[in-house]
Backbone as JSON, one array per atom type, in Angstrom:
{
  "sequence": "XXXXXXXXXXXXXXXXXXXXXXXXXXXXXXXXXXXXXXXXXXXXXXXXXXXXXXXXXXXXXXXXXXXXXXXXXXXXXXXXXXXXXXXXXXXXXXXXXXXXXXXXXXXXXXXXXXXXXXXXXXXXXXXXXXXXXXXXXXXXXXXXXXXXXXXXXXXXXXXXXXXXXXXXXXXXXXXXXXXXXXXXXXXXXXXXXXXXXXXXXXXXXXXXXXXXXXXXXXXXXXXXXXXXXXXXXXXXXXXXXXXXXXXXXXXXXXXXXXXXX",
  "N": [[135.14, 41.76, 354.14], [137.52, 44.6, 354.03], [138.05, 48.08, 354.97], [139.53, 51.26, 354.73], [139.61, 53.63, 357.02], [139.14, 56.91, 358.14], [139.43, 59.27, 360.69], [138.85, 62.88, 361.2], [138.92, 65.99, 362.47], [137.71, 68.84, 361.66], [137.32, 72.27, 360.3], [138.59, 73.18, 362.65], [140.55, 74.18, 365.1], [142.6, 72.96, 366.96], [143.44, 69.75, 367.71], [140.72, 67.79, 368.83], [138.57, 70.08, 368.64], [136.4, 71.74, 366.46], [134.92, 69.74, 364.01], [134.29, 66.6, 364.49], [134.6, 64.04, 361.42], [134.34, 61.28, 360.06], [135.79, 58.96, 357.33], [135.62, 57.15, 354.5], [137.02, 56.04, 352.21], [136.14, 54.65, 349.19], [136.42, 52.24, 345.95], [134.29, 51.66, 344.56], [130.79, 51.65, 344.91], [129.07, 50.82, 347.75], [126.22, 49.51, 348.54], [123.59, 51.47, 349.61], [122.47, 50.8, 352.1], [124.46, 50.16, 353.66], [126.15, 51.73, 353.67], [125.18, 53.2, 355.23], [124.34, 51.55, 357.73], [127.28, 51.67, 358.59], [127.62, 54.61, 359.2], [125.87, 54.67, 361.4], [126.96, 53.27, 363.09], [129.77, 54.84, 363.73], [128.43, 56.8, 364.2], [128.81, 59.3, 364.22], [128.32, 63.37, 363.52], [128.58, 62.7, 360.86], [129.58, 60.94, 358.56], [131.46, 60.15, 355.51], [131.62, 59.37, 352.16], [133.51, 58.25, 349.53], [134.31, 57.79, 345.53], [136.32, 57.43, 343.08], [135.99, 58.92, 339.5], [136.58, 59.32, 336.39], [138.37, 62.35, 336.98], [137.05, 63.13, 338.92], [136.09, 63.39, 342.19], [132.86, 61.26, 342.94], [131.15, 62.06, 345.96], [129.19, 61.17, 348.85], [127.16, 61.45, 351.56], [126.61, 60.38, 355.19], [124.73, 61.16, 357.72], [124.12, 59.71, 361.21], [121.2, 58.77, 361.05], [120.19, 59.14, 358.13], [120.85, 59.91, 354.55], [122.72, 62.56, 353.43], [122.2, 66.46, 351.74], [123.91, 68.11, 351.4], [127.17, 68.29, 352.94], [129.46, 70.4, 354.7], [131.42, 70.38, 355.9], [132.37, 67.26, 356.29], [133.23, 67.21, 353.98], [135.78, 69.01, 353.45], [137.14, 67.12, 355.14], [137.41, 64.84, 353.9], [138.71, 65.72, 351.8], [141.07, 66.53, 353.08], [142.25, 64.14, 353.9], [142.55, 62.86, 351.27], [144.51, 65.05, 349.91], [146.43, 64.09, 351.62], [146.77, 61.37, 351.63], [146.49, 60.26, 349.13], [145.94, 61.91, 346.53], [148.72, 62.65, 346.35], [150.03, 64.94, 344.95], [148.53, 66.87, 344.16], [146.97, 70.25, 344.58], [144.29, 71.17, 343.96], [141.29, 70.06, 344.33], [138.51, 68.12, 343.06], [134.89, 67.37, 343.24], [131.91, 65.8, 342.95], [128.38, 65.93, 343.53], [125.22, 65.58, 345.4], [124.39, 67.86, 345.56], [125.6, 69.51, 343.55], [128.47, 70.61, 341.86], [131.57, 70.86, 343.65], [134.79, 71.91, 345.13], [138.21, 71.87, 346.38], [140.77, 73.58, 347.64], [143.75, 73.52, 348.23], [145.28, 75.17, 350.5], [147.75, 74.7, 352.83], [149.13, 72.62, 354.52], [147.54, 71.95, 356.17], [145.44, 72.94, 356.21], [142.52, 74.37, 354.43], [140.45, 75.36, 351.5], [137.42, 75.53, 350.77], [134.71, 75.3, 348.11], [131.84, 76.3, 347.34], [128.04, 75.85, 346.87], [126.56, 78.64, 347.02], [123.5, 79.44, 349.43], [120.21, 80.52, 349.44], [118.5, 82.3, 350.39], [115.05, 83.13, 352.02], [112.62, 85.56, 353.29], [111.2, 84.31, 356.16], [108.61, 82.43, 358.23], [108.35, 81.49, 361.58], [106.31, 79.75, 364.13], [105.41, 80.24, 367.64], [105.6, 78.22, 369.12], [107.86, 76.81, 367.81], [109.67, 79.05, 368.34], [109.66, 79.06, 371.07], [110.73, 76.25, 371.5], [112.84, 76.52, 370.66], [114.15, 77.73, 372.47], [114.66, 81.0, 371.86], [114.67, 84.45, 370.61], [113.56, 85.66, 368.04], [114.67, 87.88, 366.2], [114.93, 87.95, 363.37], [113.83, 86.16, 360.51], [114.45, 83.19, 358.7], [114.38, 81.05, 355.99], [116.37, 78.52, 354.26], [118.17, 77.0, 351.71], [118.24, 74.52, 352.98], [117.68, 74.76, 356.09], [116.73, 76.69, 358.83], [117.3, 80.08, 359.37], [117.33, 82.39, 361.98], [117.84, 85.53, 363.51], [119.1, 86.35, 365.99], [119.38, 88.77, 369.26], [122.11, 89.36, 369.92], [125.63, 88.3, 371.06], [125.02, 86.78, 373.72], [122.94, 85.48, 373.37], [122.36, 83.8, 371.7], [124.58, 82.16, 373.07], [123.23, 81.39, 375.09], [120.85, 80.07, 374.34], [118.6, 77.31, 375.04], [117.61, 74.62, 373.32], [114.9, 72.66, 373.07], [115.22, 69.42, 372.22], [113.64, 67.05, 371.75], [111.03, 68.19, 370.77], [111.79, 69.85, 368.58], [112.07, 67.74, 366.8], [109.78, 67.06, 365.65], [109.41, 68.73, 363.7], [109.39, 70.04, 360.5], [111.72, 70.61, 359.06], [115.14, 70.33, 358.19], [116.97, 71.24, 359.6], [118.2, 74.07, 362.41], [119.55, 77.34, 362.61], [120.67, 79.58, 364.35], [122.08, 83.01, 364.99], [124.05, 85.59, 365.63], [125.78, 88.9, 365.57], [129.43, 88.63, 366.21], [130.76, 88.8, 369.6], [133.64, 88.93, 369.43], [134.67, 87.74, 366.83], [133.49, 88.39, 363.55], [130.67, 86.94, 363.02], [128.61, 85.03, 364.73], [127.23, 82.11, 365.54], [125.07, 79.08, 366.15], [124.12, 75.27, 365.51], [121.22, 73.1, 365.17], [120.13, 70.03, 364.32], [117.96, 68.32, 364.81], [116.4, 66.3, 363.8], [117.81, 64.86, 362.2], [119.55, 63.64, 363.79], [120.74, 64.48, 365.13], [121.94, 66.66, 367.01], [123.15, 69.28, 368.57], [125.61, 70.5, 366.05], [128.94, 70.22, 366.0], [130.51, 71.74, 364.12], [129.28, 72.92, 360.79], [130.1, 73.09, 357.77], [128.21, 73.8, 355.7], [125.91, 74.96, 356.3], [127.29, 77.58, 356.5], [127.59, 78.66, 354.01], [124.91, 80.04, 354.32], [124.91, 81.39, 356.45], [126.74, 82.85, 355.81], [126.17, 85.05, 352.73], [124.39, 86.24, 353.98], [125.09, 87.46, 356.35], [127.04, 88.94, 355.15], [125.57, 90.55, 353.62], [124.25, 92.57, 355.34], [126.43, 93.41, 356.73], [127.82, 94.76, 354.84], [130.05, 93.45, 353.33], [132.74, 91.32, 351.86], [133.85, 89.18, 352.84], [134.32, 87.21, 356.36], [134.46, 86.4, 359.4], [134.0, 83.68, 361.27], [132.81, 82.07, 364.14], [131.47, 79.25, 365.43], [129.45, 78.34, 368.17], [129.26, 75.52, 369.56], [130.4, 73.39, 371.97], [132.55, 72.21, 371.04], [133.59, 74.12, 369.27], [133.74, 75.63, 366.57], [135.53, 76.49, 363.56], [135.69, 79.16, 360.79], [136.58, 80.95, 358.18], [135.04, 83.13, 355.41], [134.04, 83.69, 352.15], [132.35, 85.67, 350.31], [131.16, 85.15, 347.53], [129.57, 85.54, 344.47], [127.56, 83.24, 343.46], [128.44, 81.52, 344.66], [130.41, 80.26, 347.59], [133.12, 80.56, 349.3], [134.84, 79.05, 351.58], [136.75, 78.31, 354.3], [138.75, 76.86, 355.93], [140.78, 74.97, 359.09], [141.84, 71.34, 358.82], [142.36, 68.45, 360.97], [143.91, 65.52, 361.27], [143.12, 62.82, 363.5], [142.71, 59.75, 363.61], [143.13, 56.84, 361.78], [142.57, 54.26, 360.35], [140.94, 50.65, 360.39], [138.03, 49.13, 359.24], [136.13, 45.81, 359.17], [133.9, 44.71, 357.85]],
  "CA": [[135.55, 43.0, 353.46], [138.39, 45.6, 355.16], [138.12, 48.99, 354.6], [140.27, 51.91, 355.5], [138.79, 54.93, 357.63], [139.8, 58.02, 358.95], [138.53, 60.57, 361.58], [139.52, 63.51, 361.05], [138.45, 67.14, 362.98], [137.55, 69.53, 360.52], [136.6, 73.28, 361.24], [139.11, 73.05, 363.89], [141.65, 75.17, 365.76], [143.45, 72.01, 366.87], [142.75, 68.25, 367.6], [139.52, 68.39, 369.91], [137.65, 71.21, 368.24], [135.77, 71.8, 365.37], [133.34, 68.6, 363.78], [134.66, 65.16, 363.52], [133.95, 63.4, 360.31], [134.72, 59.77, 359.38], [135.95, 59.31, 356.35], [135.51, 55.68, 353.76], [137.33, 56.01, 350.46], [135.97, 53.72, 348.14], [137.01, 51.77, 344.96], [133.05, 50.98, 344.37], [129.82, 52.0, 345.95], [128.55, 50.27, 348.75], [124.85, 49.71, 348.73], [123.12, 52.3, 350.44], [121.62, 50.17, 353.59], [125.53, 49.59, 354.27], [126.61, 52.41, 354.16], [123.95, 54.2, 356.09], [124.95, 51.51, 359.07], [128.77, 52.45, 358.91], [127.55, 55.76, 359.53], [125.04, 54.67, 362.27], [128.21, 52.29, 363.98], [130.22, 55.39, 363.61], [128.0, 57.53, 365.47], [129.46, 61.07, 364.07], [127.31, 63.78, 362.7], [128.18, 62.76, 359.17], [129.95, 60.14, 357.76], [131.63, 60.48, 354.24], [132.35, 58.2, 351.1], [133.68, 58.76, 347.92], [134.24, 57.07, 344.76], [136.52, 58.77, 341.83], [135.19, 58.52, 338.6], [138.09, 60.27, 335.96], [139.31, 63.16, 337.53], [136.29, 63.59, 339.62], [135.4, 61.91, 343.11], [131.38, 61.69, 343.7], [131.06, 62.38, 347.35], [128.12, 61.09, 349.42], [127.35, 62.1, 353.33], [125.22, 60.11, 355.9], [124.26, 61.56, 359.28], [123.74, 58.47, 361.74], [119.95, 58.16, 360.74], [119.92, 59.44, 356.76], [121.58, 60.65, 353.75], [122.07, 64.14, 353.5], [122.35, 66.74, 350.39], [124.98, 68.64, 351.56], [127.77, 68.54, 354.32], [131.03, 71.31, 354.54], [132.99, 69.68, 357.43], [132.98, 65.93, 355.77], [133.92, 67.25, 352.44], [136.78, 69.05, 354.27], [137.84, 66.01, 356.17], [137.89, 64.04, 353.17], [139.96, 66.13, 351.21], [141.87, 66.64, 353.66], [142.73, 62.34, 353.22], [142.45, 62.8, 349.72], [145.85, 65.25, 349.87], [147.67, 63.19, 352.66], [147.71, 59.92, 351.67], [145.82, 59.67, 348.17], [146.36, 62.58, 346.07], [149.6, 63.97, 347.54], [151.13, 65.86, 344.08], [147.22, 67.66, 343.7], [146.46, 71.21, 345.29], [142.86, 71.29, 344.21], [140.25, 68.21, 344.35], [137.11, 68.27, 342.21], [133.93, 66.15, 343.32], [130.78, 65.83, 342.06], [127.34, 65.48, 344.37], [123.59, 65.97, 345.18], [124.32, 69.55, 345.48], [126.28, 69.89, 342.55], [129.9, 70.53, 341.68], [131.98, 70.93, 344.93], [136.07, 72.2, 344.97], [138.85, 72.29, 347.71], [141.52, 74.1, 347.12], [144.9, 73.27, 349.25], [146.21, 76.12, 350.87], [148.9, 74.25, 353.2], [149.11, 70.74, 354.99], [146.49, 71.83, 357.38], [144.33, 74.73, 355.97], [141.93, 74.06, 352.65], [139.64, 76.26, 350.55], [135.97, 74.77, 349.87], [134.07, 76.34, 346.94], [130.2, 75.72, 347.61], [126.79, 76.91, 346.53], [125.7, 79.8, 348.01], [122.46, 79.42, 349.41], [119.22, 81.3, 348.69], [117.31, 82.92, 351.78], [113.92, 83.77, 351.73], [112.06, 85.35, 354.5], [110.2, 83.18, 356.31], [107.93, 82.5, 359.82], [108.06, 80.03, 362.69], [105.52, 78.86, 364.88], [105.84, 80.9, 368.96], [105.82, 76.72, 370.07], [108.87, 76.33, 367.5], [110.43, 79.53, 368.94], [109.76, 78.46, 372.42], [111.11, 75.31, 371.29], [114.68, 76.8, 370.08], [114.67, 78.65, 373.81], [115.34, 82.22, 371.52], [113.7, 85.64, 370.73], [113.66, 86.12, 366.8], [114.62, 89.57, 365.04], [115.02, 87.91, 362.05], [114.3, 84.53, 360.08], [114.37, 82.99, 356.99], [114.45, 80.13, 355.16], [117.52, 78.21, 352.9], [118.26, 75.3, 351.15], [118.07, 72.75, 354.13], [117.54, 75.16, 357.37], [115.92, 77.87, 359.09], [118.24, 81.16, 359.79], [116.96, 82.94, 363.36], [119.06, 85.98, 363.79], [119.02, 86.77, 367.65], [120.07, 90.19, 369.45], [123.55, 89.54, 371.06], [125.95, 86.35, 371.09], [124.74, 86.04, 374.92], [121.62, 85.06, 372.9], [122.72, 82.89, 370.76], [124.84, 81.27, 373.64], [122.24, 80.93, 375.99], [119.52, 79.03, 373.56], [118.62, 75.74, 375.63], [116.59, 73.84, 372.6], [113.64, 71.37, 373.17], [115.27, 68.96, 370.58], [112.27, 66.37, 371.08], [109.91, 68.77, 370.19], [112.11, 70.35, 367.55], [112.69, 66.58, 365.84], [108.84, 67.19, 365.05], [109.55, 70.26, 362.97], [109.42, 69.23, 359.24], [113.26, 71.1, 358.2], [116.59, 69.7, 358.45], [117.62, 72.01, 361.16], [118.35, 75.39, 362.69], [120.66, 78.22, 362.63], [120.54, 80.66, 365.35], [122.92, 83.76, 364.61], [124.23, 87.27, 365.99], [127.34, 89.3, 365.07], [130.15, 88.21, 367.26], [131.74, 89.7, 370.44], [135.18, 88.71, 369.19], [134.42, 87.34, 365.61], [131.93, 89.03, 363.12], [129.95, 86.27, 363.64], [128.43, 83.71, 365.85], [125.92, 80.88, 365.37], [124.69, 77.67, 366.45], [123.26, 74.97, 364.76], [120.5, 72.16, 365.57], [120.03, 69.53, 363.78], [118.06, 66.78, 365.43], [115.6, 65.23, 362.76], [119.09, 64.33, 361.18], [119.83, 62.77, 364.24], [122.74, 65.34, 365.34], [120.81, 67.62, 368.28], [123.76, 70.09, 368.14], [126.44, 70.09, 365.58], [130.09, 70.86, 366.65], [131.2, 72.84, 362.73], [128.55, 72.94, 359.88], [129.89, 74.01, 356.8], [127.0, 73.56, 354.87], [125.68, 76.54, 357.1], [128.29, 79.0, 356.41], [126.48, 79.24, 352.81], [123.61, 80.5, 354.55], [125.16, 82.31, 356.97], [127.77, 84.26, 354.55], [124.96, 86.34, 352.34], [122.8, 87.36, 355.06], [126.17, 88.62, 357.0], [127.53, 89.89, 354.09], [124.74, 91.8, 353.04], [124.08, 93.13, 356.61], [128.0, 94.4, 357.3], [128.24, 95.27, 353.33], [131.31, 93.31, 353.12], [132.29, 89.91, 351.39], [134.94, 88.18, 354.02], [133.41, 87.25, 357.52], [135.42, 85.67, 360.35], [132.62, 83.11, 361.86], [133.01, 80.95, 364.86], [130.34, 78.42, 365.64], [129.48, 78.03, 369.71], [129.14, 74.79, 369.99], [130.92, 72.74, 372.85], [133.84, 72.32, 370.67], [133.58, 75.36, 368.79], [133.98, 75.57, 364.68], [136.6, 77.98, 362.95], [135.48, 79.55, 359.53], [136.61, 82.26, 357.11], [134.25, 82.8, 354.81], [133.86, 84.82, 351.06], [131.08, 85.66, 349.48], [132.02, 85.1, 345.6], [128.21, 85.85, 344.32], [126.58, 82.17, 343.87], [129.51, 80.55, 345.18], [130.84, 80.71, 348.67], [134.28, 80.57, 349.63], [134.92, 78.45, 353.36], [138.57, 78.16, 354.46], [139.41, 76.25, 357.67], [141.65, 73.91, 359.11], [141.28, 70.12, 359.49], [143.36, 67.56, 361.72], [143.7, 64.04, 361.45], [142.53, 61.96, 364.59], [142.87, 58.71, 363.67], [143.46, 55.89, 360.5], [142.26, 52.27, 360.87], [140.25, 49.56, 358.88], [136.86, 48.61, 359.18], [135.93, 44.52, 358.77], [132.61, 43.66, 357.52]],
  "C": [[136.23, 43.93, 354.45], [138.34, 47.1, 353.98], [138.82, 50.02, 355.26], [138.85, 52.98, 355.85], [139.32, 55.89, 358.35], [138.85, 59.16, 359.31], [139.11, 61.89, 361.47], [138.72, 65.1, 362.01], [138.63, 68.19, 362.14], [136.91, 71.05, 360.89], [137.44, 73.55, 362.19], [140.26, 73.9, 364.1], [142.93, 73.87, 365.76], [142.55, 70.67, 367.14], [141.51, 68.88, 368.71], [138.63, 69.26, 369.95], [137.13, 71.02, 366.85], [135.07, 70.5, 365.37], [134.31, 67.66, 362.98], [133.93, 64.42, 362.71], [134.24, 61.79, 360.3], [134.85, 59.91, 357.65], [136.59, 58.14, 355.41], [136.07, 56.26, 352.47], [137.08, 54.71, 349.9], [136.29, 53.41, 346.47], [135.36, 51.79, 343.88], [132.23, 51.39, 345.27], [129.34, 51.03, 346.3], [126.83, 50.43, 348.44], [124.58, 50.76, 349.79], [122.4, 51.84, 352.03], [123.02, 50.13, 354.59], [125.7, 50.66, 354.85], [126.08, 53.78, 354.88], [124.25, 52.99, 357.45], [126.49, 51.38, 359.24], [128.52, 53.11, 359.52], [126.7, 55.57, 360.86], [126.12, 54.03, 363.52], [129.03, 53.21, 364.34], [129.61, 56.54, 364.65], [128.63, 59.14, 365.57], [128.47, 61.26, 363.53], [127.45, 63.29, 361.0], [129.61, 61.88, 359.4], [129.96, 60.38, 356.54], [132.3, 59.36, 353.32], [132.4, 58.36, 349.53], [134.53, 57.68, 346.91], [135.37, 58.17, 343.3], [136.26, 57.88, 340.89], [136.04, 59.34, 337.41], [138.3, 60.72, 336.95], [138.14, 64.29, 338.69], [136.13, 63.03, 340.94], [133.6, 62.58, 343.37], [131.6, 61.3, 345.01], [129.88, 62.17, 347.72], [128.28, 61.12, 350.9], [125.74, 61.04, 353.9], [125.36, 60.39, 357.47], [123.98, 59.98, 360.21], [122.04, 58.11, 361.55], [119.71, 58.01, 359.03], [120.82, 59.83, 356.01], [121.41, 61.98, 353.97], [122.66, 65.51, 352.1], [123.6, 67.73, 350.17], [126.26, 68.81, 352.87], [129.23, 68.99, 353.86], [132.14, 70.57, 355.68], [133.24, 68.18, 356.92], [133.55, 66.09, 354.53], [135.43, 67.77, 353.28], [137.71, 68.03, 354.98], [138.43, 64.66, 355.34], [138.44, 64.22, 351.79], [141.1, 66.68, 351.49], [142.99, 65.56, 353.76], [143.26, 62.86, 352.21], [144.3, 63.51, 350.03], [147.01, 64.94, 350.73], [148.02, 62.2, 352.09], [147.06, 59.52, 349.95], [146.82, 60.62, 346.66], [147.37, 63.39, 346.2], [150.48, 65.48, 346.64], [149.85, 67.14, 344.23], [147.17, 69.24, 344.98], [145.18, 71.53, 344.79], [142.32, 69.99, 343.6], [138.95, 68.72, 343.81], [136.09, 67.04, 342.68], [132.47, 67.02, 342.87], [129.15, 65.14, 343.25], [126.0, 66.23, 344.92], [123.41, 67.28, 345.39], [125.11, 69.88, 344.55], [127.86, 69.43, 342.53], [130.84, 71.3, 342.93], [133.6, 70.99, 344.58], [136.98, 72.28, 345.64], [140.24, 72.42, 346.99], [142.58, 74.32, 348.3], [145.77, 74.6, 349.58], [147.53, 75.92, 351.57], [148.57, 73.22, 353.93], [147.71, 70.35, 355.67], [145.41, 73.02, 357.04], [143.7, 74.4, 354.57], [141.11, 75.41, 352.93], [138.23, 75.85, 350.47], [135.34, 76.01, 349.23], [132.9, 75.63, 346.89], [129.44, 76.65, 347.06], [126.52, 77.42, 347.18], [124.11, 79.94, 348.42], [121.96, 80.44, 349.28], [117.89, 81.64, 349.63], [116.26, 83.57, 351.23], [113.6, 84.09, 353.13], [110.81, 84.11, 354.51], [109.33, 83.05, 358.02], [108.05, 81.56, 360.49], [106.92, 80.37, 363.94], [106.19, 80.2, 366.83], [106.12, 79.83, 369.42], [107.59, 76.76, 369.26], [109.84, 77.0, 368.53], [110.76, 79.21, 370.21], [110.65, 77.07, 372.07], [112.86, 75.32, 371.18], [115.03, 77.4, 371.78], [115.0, 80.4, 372.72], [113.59, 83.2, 371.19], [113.85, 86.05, 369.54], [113.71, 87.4, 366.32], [113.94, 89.28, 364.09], [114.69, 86.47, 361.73], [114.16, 84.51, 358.69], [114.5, 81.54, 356.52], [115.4, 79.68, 354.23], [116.69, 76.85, 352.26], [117.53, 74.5, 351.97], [117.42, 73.41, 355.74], [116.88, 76.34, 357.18], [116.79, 78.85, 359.84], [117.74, 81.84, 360.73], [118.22, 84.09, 363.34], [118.5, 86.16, 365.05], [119.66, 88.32, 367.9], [121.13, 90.2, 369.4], [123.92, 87.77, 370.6], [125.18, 85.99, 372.14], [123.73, 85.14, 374.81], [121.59, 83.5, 372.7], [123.54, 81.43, 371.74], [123.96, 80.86, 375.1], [120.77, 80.09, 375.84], [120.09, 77.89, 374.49], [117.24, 74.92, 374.83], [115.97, 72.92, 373.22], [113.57, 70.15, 372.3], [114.39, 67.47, 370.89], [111.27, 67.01, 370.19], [110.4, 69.57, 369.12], [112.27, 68.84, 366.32], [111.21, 66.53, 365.42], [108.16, 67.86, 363.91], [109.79, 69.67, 361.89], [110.71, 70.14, 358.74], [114.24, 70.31, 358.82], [116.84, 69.82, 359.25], [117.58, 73.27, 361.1], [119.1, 76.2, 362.91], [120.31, 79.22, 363.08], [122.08, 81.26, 364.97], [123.03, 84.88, 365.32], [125.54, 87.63, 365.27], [128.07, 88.92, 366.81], [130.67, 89.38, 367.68], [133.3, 89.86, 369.8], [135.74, 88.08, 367.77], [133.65, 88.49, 364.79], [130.59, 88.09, 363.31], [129.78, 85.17, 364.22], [127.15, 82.68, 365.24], [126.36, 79.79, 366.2], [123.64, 76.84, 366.09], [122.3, 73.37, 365.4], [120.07, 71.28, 364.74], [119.24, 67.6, 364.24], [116.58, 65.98, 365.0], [116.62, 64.85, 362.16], [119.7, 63.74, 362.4], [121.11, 63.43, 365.19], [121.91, 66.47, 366.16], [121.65, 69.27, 368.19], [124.89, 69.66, 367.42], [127.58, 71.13, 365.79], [130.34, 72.23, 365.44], [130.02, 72.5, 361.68], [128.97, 73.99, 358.69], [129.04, 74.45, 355.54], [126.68, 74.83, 355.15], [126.67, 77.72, 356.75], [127.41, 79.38, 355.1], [125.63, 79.51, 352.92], [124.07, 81.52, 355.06], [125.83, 83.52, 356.17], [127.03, 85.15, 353.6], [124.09, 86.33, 352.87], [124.17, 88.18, 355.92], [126.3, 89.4, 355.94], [126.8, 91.16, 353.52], [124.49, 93.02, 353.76], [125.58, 94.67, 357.02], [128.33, 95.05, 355.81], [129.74, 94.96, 353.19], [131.52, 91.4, 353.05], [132.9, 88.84, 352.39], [134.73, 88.3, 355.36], [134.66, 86.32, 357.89], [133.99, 85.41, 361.17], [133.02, 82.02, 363.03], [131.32, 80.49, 365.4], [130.35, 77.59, 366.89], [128.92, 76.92, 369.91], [130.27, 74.23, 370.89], [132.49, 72.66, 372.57], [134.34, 73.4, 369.69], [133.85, 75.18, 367.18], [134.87, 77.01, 364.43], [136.26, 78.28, 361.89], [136.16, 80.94, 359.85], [135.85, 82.03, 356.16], [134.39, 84.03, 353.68], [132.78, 84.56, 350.55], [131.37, 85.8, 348.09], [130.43, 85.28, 344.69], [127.69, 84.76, 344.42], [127.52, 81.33, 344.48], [129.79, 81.3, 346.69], [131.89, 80.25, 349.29], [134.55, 79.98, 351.18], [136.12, 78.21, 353.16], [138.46, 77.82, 356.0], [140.36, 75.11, 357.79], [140.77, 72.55, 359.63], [142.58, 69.17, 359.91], [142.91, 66.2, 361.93], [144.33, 63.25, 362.81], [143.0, 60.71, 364.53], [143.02, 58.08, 362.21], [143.47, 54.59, 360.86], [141.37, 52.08, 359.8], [138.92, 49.31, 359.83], [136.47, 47.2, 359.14], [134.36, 44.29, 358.62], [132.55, 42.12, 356.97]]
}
């Protein structure tokens, strides 16, 4: 069996930044054992594969250990495909997946739209071992969908966390989102993710729907400019639309080759 695949950098300023995806278009779903070791052979935070179904594609995401219920940088990366080489007349793509109904909306060759659920923060508490564990000094936390929100004082904060990610892969959530308002952005984060197998992740747009109504509410204002300090850094714009949440960044295609099982 040959399959096409493409890498693409998503989140990104230019090639080399933001969060590379992989990215399987399929005719037919793959058993799930398969295509959970693609994604493990592949060795990116997330691996993506989609299927259209009418005028829908269902979209599924696997991290190199698991499935996962939502990921913003592989949807990005693979509708970013989708209007290069698949869909090329289409300026918005409709899919369908374990978080619902999902939208990208083509702004120009290199710049999309995603239209996501807005997550749903609660406060919440961690552990002084967890905190010790993240390396940070909590203001603030809370609780989403999939992660745990930490706001910190300062970026210096935020860029000076040195996690314990053994002893955080013991922690029963997805992952973590350490936050401040930015020096040179409105805001900053960084995210951890290493019971999913991904210790830090380069762009998480999954996270922006967490992050975007707790900023928003904070600065009393719906459009945030967010960069995400990881190694290769992540680019967001972000709207707060009330349950929906508006992500706009660019993605750049890396590579295009076949697969042989």
């Amino acid at each position: 069996m040959k399959l096409d695949i493409y890498k693409v950098d998503a989140f990104a300023k230019d090639a080399f930044t933001g969060n590379p995806a992989a990215v399987v278009p399929l005719t037919s779903w793959l058993n799930d054992a398969l295509m959970q070791k693609i994604a493990n052979e592949n060795n990116l935070s997330e691996t993506a594969f989609f299927v259209k179904e009418n005028n829908v594609y269902n979209i599924r995401w696997f991290t190199p250990v698991h499935e996962v219920n939502l990921c913003g940088h592989a949807t990005l990366a693979s509708a970013s495909v989708l209007f290069k080489f698949i869909e090329t007349e289409a300026e918005e793509l409709n899919f369908q997946s374990k978080s619902g109904a999902l939208s990208v909306y083509k702004i120009d060759e290199n710049n999309f739209q995603l239209n996501f659920p807005t997550d749903n923060l609660q406060a919440a508490n961690l552990s002084k071992e967890v905190l010790k564990g993240l390396g940070v000094n909590a203001t603030k936390i809370f609780k989403g969908r999939d992660d745990y929100l930490i706001e910190v004082d300062n970026q210096n904060d935020v860029e000076a966390a040195k996690p314990n990610f053994e002893f955080l892969k013991t922690v029963d959530t997805r992952g973590f989102l350490i936050t401040s308002k930015g020096n040179f952005t409105d805001v900053v984060f960084r995210g951890f993710f290493p019971k999913s197998g991904v210790n830090e992740d380069p762009a998480t747009g999954s996270a922006v729907t967490s992050i975007t109504p707790y900023w928003a509410t904070k600065f009393n204002k719906n459009n945030l400019s967010i960069n995400q300090l990881s190694q290769r850094v992540g680019y967001f714009n972000s709207t707060l639309n009330g349950d929906r949440t508006l992500i706009t960044g660019k993605a750049h295609l890396y590579l295009k080759g076949e697969i042989y099982i």
